[in-house]
DRENFILO-274896 format. One line per 8 residues: number of its first residue (from 1); their letters; for each residue x, y, z of C-alpha. Coordinates in Angstrom, 2 decimals, decimal comma. Layout:
NUM> A> X/Y/Z | ... .
This chain:
1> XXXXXXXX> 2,71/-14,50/17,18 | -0,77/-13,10/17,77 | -2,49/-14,88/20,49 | -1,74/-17,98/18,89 | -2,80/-21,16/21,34 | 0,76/-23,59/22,21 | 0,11/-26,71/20,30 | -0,17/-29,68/22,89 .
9> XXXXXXXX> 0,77/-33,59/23,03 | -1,01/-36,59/24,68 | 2,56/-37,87/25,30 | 4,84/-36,42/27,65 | 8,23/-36,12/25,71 | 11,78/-36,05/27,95 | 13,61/-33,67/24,96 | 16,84/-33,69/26,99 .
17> XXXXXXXX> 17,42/-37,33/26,53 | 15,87/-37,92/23,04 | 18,72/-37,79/20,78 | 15,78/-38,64/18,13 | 14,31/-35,61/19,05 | 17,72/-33,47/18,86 | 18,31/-34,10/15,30 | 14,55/-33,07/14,59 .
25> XXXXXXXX> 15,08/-29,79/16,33 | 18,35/-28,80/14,61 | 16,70/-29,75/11,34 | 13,48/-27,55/11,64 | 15,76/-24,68/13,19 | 17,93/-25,29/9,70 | 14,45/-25,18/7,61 | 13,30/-22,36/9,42 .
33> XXXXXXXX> 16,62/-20,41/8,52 | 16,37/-21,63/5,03 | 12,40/-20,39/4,36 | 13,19/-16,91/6,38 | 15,03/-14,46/4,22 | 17,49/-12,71/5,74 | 16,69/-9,39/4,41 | 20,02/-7,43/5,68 .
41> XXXXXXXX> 21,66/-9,59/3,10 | 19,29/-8,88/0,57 | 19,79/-6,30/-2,35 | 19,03/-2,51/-1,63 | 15,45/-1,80/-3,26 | 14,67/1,76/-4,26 | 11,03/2,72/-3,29 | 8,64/5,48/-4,49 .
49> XXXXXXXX> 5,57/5,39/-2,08 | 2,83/7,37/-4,15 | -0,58/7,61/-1,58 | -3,79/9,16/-0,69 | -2,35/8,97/2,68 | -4,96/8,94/5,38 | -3,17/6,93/8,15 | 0,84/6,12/7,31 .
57> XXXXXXXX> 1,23/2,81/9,06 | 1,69/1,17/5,59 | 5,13/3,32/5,49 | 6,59/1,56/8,95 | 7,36/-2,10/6,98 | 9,85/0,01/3,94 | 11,38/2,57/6,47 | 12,46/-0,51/8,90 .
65> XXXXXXXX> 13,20/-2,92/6,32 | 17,35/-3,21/6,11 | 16,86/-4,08/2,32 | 14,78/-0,63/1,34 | 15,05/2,79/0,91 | 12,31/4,86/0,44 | 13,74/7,58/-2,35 | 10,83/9,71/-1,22 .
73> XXXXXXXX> 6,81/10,23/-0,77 | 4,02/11,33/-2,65 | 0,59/12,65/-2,03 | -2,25/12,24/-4,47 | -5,84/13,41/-3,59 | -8,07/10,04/-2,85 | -9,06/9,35/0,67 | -9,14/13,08/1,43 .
81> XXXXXXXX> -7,39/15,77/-0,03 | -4,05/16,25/-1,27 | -2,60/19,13/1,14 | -4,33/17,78/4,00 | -2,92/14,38/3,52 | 0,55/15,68/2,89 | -0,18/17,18/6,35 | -0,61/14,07/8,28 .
89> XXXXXXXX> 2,49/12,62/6,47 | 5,02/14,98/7,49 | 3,76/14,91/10,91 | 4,33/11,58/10,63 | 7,70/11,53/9,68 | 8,33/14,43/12,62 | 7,01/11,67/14,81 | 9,40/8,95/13,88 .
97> XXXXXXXX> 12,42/11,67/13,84 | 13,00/11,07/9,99 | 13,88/14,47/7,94 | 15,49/12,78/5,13 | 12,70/11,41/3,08 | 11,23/14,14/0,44 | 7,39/14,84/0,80 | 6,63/15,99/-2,82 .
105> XXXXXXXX> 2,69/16,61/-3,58 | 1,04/15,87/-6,99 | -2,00/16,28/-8,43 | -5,38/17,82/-6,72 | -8,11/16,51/-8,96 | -8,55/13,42/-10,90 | -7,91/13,34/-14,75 | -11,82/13,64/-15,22 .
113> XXXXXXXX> -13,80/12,34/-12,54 | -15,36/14,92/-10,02 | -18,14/14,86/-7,08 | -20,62/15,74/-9,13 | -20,04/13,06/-11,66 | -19,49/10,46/-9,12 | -22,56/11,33/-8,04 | -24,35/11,19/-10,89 .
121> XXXXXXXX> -23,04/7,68/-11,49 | -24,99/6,75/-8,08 | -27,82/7,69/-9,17 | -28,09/5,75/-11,96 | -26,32/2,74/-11,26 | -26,34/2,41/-6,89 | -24,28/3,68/-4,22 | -20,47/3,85/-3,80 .
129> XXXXXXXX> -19,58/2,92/-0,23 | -16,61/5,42/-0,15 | -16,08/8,60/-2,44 | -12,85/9,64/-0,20 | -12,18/13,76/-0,50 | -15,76/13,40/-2,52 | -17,70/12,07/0,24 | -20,14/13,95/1,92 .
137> XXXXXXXX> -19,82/16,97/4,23 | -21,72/14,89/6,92 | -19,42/11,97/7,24 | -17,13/13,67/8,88 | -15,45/16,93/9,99 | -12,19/15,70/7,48 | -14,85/16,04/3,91 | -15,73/18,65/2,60 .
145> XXXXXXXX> -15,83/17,94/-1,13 | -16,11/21,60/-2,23 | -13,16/23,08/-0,15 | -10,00/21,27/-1,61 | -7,72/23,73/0,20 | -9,56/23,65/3,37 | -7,24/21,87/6,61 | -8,81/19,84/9,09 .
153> XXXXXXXX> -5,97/19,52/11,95 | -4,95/15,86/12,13 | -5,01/13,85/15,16 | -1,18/14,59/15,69 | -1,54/18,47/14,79 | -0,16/20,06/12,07 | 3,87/19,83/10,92 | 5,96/21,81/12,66 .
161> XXXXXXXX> 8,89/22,22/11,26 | 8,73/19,46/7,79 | 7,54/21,67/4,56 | 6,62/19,72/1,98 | 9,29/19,34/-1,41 | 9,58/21,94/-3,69 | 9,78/19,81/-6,68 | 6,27/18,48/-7,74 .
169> XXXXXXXX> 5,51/14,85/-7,27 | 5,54/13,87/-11,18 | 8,89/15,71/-11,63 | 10,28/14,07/-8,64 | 8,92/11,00/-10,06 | 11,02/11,41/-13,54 | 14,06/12,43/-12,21 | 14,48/9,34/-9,68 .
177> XXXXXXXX> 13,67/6,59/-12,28 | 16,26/8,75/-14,92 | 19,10/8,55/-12,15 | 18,07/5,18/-11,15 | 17,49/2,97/-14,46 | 15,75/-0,26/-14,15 | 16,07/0,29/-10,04 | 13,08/2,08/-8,67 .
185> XXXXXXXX> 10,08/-0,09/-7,59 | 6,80/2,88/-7,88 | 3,97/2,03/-5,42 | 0,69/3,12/-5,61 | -0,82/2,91/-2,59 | -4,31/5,45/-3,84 | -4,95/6,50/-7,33 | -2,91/6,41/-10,04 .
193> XXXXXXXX> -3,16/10,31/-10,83 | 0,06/11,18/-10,34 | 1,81/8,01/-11,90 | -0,02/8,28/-15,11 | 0,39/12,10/-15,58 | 4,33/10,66/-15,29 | 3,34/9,03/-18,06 | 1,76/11,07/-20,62 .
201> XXXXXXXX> 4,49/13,72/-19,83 | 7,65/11,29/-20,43 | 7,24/8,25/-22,49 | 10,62/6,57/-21,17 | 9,25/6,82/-17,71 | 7,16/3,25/-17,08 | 10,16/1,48/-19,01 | 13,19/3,09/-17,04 .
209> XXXXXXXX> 11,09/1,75/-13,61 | 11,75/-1,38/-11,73 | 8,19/-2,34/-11,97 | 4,14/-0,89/-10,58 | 2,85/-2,50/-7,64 | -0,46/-1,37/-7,01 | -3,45/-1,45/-5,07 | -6,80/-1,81/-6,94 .
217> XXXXXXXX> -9,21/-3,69/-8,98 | -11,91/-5,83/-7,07 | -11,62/-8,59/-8,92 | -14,30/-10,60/-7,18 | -16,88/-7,65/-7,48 | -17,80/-7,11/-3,92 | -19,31/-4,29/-2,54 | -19,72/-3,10/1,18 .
225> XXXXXXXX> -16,41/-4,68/2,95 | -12,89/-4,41/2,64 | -12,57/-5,72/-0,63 | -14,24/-2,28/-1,75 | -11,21/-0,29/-1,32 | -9,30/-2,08/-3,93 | -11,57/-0,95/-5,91 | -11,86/2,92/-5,04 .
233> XXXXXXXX> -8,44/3,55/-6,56 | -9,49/2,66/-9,98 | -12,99/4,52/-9,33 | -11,78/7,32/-8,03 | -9,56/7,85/-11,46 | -10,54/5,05/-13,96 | -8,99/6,95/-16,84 | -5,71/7,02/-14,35 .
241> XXXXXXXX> -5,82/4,18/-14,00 | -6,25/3,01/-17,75 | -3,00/5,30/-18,60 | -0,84/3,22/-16,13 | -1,89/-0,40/-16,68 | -1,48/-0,31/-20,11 | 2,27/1,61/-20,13 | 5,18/-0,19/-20,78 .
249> XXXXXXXX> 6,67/-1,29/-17,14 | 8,89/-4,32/-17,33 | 6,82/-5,69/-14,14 | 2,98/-4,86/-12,71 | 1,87/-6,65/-9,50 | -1,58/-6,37/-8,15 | -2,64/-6,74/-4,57 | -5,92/-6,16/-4,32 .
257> XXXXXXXX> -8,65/-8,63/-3,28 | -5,88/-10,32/-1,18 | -5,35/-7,47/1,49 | -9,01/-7,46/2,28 | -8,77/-11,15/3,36 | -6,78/-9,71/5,82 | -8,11/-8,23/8,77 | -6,29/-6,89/11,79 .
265> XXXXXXXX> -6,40/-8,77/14,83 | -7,79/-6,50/18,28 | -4,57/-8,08/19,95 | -1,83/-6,16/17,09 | -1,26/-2,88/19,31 | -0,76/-5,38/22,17 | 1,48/-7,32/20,55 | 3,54/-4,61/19,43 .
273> XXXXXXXX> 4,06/-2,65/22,95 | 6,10/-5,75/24,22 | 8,77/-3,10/22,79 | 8,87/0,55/22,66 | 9,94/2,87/20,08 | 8,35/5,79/18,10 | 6,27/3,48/15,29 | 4,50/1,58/18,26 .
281> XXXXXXXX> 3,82/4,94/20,38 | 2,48/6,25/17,09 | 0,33/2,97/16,82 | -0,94/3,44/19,72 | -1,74/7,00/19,10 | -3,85/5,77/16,10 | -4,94/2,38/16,91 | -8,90/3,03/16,22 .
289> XXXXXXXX> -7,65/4,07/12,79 | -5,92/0,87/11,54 | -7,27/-1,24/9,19 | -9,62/-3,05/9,50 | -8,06/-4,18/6,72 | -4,63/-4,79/5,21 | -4,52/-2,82/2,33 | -1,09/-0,85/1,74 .
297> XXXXXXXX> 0,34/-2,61/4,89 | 0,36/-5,83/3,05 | 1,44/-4,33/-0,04 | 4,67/-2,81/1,64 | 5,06/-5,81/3,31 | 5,00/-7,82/-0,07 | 7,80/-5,41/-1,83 | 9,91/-6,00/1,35 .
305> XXXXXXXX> 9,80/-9,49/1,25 | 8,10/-11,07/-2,14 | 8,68/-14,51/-0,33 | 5,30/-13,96/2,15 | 3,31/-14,26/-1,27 | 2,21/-18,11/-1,34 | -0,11/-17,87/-4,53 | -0,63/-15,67/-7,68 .
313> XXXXXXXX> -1,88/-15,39/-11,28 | -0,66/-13,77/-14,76 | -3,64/-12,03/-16,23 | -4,22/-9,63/-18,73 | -5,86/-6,14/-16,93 | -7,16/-3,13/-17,81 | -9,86/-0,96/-16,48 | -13,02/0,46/-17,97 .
321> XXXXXXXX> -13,22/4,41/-18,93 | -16,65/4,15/-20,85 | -18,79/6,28/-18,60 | -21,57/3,52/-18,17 | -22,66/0,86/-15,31 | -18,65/-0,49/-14,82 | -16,82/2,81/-15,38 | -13,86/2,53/-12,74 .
329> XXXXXXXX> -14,14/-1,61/-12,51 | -11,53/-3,36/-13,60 | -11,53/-6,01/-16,76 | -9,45/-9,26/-17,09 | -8,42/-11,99/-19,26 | -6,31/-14,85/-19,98 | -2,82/-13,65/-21,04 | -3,41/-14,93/-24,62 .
337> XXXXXXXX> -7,16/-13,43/-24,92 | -6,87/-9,58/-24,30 | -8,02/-7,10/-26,37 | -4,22/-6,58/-27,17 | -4,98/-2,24/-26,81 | -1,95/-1,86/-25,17 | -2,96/-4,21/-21,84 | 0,00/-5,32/-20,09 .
345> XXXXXXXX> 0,72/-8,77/-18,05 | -0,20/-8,45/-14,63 | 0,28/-10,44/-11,44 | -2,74/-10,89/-9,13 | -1,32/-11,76/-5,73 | -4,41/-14,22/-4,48 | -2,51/-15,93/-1,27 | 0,02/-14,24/1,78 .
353> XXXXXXXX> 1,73/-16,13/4,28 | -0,73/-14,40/6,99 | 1,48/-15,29/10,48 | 4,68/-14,28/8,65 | 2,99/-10,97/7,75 | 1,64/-10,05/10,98 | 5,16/-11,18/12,86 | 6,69/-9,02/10,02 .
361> XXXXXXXX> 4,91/-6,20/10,95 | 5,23/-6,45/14,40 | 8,80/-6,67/14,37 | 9,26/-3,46/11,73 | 6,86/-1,36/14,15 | 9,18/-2,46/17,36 | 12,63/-1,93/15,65 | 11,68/1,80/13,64 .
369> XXXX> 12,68/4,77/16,10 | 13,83/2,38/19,42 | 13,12/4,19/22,55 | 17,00/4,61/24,17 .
């Protein structure tokens, strides 16, 4: 769909009186049915979105998707801070016209990790890329890892009339899985904060879940690209992170590495204002902000439609809390080989149907808030 190139033929083909050719083209358009869910058909998924939200594009795929509902937000510190980021998300949501989706706001600080820790690790083991709401004052007008209360006015302005939920995030959390047993997918977008505080404070809470689908651990170890955000979630709040992959959730699915094989193409604003409506105006708004890689987009995309993943492995995972050299990385094994400390089976999505995806996306982004 994005600037693909028509496939040609050295033979010129009359279609119209090639009966041969008839029954080919009813067969692929049967096939084509077939391998396309039709997702208005498909069972109603219940959706906790739990992110460091810096841009909310990954939200557009769940709120246009016929098959989810999004029970409600939640805003962990990670890419900035938390009250900031639940700033940009309500605007959001005044953008696209949507008042019925809670914004509930969770915890400020990580478990135990702090700027000036994270900075100690750099100096004896190298350089983190990105620190999020501990990066630098100099980066940008939006850090300022000292002031965790302090507002810098979003693109979009502040919310005008959206205040954010008086129930706390973890609360919020508890109560939906209770009233919806074995029926609420949680995804973690940023760090796991909020999800494993959850945890510690009610013990039934991973169980009574429809599953964790995450984004984090850099399995492949690579620094400096997009594959370095998977792994900022885990180092941002390794012992987070440690609490939630080894709770008891009947199903954990990792994508990671994957979404930063995934870059977006120049063309995807382009492609998108073929239609109008609020998500592709707000796009627009924000198009030097996308990406440049998939990340949560991909994720959402996944819980929408588990059909556009092509490939993926059971491992064993867990991540490491001892404050040395791989503090924050995550650890794997074979399912039969793990340490057995209360590591959990977890899928590593390794391959996406990429066109499907990006048509996906493009098609959410045109049909959430149509233009009258």
């Amino acid at each position: 769909m994005l600037e693909h190139k028509a496939a040609t033929s050295t033979y010129d083909i009359d279609m119209k009186n090639s009966p041969f050719l008839k029954v080919v083209a009813l067969i692929l358009v049967f096939a084509f049915t077939i391998l396309v869910p039709d997702l208005s058909k498909a069972a109603e998924q219940l959706v906790i979105f739990d992110n460091d939200w810096i841009n909310e594009t990954a939200l557009v795929s769940l709120l246009a998707a016929p098959n989810v509902k999004v029970l409600g937000v939640v805003v962990t510190t990670g890419n900035e801070w938390r009250d900031e980021e639940a700033d940009d998300v309500l605007r959001f949501f005044e953008s696209m016209h949507i008042s019925d989706v809670p914004v509930t706001v969770g915890a400020v600080y990580p478990m135990i990790n702090s700027a000036a820790r994270m900075e100690a690790w750099e100096k004896m083991y190298g350089q983190i890329p990105w620190k999020g709401a501990f990066n630098a004052d100099s980066a940008g007008p939006q850090f300022h890892p000292d002031q965790p209360s302090k507002i810098t006015v979003p693109k979009d302005g502040l919310p005008r009339y959206l205040k954010i939920s008086s129930t706390n995030a973890v609360e919020f959390m508890i109560e939906q899985v209770h009233a919806h047993p074995h029926e609420v997918t949680i995804f973690a977008g940023g760090p796991l904060t909020n999800i494993a505080l959850a945890i510690r404070i009610d013990p039934d809470f991973s169980r009574l879940s429809k599953g964790l689908v995450f984004m984090g651990g850099n399995l492949k170890q690579i620094k400096d690209n997009g594959k370095f955000a998977s792994d900022f979630n885990f180092m941002f709040d390794p012992e987070a992170a440690h609490i939630a992959l080894t709770a008891d959730w009947p199903k954990i699915i990792c994508v990671g590495d994957v979404s930063g094989d995934i870059g977006f193409p120049k063309s995807l604003v382009t492609e998108m204002q073929k239609k109008d409506s609020l998500a592709v105006q707000y796009f627009a708004r924000h198009e030097s902000e996308i990406g440049p890689w998939a990340w949560e987009d991909l994720a959402a995309a996944i819980i929408v439609d588990p059909t556009l993943v092509t490939d993926a492995t059971d491992l064993t995972m867990d991540v490491d809390i001892d404050h040395g050299m791989n503090y924050g990385r995550a650890r794997v094994w074979p399912l039969s080989r793990g340490p057995k400390l209360g590591d959990r089976p977890v899928t590593v999505v390794s391959k996406v149907d990429t066109a499907r995806f990006f048509s996906n996306y493009v098609q959410a982004a045109q049909s959430l808030g149509i233009r009258q």
